[in-house]
N, C-alpha and C positions, 0 to 999 in steps of 0.2 A: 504494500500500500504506500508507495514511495509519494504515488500524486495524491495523497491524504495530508503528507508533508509540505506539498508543492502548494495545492491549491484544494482544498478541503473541500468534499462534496455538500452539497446543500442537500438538505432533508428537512422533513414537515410533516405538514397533518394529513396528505396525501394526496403524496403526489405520485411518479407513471413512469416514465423511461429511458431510456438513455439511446445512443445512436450508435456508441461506439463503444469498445472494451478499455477498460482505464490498466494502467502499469502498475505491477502485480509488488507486494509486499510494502508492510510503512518498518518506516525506519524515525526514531526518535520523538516520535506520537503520545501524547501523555492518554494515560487511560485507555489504553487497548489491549486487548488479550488476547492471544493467538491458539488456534486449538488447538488439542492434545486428546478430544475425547472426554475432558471435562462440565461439569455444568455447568453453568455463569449463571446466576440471581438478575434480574433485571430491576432497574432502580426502584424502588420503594418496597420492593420484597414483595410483589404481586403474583412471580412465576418464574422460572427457570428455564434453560433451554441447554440442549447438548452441543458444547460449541467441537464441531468434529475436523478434524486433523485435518488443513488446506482452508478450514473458515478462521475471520477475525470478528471479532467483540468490539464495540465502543460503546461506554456507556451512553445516558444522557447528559449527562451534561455535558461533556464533549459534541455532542451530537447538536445538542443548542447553540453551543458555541461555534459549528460550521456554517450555520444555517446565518449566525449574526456575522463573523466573518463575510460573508458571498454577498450580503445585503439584505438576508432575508429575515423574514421575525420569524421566530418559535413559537408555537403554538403554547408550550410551556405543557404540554406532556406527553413529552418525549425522552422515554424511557431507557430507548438504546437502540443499538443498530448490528445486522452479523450481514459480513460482505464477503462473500468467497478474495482467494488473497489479489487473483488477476482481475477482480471489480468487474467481472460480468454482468452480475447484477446485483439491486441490495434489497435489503428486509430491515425494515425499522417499526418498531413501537412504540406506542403509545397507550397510556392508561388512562381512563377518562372519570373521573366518581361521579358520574351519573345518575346516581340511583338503581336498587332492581329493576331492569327491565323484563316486565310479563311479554310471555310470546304468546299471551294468547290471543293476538291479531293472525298467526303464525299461516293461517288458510285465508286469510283474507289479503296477502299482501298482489297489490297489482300492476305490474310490473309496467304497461304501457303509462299509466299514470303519475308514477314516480320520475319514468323516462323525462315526462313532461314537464315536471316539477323541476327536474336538473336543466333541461334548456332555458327556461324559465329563469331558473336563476341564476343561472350562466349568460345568460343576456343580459341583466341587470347588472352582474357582476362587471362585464366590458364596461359600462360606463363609468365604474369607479378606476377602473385602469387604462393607464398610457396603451395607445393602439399597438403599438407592439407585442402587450403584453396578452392583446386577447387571445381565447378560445373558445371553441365554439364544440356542443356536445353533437356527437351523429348518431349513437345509440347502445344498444347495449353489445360488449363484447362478450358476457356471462350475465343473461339476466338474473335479477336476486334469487337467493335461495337458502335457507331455513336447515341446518342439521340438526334437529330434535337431541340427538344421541351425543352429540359432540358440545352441542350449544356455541355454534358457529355459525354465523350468517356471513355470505360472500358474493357479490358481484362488482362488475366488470365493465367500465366504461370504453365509449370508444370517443376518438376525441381528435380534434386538426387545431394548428394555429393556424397565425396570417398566413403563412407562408405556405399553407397545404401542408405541413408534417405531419405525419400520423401520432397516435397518442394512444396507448392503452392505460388507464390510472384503474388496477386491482386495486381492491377492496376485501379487507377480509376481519371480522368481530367476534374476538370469542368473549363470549357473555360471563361476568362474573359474579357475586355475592352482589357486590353495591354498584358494579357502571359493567366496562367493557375492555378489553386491551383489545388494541387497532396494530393489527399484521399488514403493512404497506408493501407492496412490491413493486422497486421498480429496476423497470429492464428495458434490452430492444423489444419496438413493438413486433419486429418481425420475427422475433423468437419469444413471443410472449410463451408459448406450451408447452416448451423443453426450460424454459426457466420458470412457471409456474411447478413446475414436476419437480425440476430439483428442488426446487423451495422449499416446497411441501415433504419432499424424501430426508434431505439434508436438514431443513430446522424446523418447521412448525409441525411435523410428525415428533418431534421431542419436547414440545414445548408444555409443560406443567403447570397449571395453578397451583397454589398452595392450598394446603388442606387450612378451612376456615374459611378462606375466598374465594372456594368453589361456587358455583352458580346454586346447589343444590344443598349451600351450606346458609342460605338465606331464610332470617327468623323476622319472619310477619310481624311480629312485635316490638321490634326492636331497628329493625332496619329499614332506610328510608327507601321509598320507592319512584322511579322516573315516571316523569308525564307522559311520557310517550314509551308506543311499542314498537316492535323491531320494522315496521314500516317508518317511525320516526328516525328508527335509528339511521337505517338506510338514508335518508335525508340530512344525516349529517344533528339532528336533535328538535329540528323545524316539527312540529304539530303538522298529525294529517290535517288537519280541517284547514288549518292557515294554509299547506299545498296546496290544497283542493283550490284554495281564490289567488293565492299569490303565489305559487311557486317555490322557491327558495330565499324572493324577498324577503325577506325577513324579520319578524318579531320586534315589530318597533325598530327594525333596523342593528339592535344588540347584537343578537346573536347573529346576526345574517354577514356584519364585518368579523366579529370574532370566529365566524368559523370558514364561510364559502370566498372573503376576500382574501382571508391570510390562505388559505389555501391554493389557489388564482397564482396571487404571487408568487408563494413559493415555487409551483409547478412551472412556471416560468423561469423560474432564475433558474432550477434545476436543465429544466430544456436546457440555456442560454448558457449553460456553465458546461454542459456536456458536450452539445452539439458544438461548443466554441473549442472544446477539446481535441477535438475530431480534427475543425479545421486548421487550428495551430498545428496539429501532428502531423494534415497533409503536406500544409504551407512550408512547413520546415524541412519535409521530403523534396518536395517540391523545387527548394533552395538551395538543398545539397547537392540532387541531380543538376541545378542552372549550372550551381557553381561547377561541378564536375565536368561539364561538359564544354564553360568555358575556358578552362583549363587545359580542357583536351585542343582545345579550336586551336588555342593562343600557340601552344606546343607547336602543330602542325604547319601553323603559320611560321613560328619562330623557325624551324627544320625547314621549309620551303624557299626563307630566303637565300638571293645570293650569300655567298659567301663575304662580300663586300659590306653588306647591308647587314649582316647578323652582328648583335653586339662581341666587342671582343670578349677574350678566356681572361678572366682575371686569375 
């Protein structure tokens, strides 16, 4: 993770992809851990995960502090991140205390409607942001879907900026005692399903609540419970009834910058920090070949002149 040293990935409350593979292993990174096969605790002691031999760790707060380094804000819970070491793609967490959330919306969730609800407030979203920054939703890449058994809810956007770039922003919530921890992934869109596969093989197949803040460890009497169900969640915390008339505009506006603007941004500066990786790495290929080959020119020239005309032998 040497370009962790160089120039620190941005990560957020979720964001989607990357274009290109980032240079493999960090060097002199405060707070990361490299695997061995070990467990790693995620910050606030919510859950563990098996950090396995070829993956790295960075807690959260490091993980905040890339996000503010690159220009981006933190959502402020974010928990940690595991990156395989050549940065193909990454997985970040976040912990949300939300309250119980009941699934018992769980057969009622509709999935054209939520659709609607995200263009919605992805249009309103552009207008808080510089044109550059827009994106615009085209639809579902993994409509929502509900595991009962796992207590994981997961879908799948599909997404373009100005520029026509494609965009997958995964989604993935596994439900706990009092809120949720938010499994992000982002990768190439063009290999969104050989890196949602590793993902799920390599860390969130090891990934543990702790006993007490299990989903199934929640006492009705004692613990507080969310306004909304897992159709809310899906939204980001927005009440169905408010989608139903306004989309992802937002709740007096509070929660609609706190959660879909800071979002917006980040995904953006991530795009803009990756895809600008790419092209630095071309442009510097690119550079070496000019030079190379002006070098070769100069050569051929210099060997072609007369002998009269070539500079002397010092």
């Amino acid at each position: 993770m040497k370009w962790f040293k160089k120039t620190a990935v941005i990560m957020g409350c979720a964001a989607l992809l990357m274009t290109g593979s980032m240079p493999a292993h960090a060097e002199g990174t405060a707070n990361y851990t490299v695997g061995a096969g070990q467990a790693v605790e995620l910050d606030q002691g919510i859950a563990t995960v098996t950090l396995k031999k070829g993956m790295e760790y960075i807690n959260g707060t490091e993980t905040k502090a890339m996000i503010t380094r690159n220009g981006g804000k933190p959502s402020g819970f974010e928990i940690g991140t595991v990156i395989p070491e050549d940065g193909r793609w990454f997985l970040y967490f976040e912990y949300t205390d939300s309250g119980h959330i009941k699934d018992s919306d769980k057969n009622e969730i509709d999935a054209d409607e939520l659709l609607q609800s995200y263009k919605d407030g992805q249009e309103e979203a552009n207008k808080e942001m510089t044109p550059e920054n827009h994106l615009f939703v085209d639809g579902w890449d993994v409509a929502p879907k509900y595991d009962e058994t796992a207590r994981r809810v997961v879908w799948s956007l599909l997404l373009h900026d100005k520029d026509n770039a494609s965009m997958v922003n995964y989604n993935e919530r596994i439900l706990t005692r009092e809120g949720y921890v938010s499994a992000i992934l982002v990768c190439d869109p063009k290999k969104v399903e050989a890196s949602r596969k590793e993902m799920n093989d390599l860390v969130l197949s090891t990934l543990k609540i702790k006993e007490g803040k299990r989903y199934e460890d929640f006492n009705e009497s004692t613990d507080k419970v969310a306004e909304y169900g897992l159709a809310g969640l899906i939204l980001g915390g927005a009440g169905v009834a408010v989608a139903k008339k306004v989309g992802l505009i937002a709740l007096a506006l509070g929660l609609f910058k706190k959660f879909w603007i800071v979002i917006v941004a980040v995904i953006a500066g991530l795009w803009k920090l990756l895809t600008g990786k790419k092209r630095n790495k071309e442009q510097e290929e690119e550079e070496v070949q000019s030079a190379a080959g002006d070098e070769q020119s100069a050569s051929q020239q210099s060997s072609q002149q007369p002998p009269s005309q070539q500079p002397p032998m010092s």
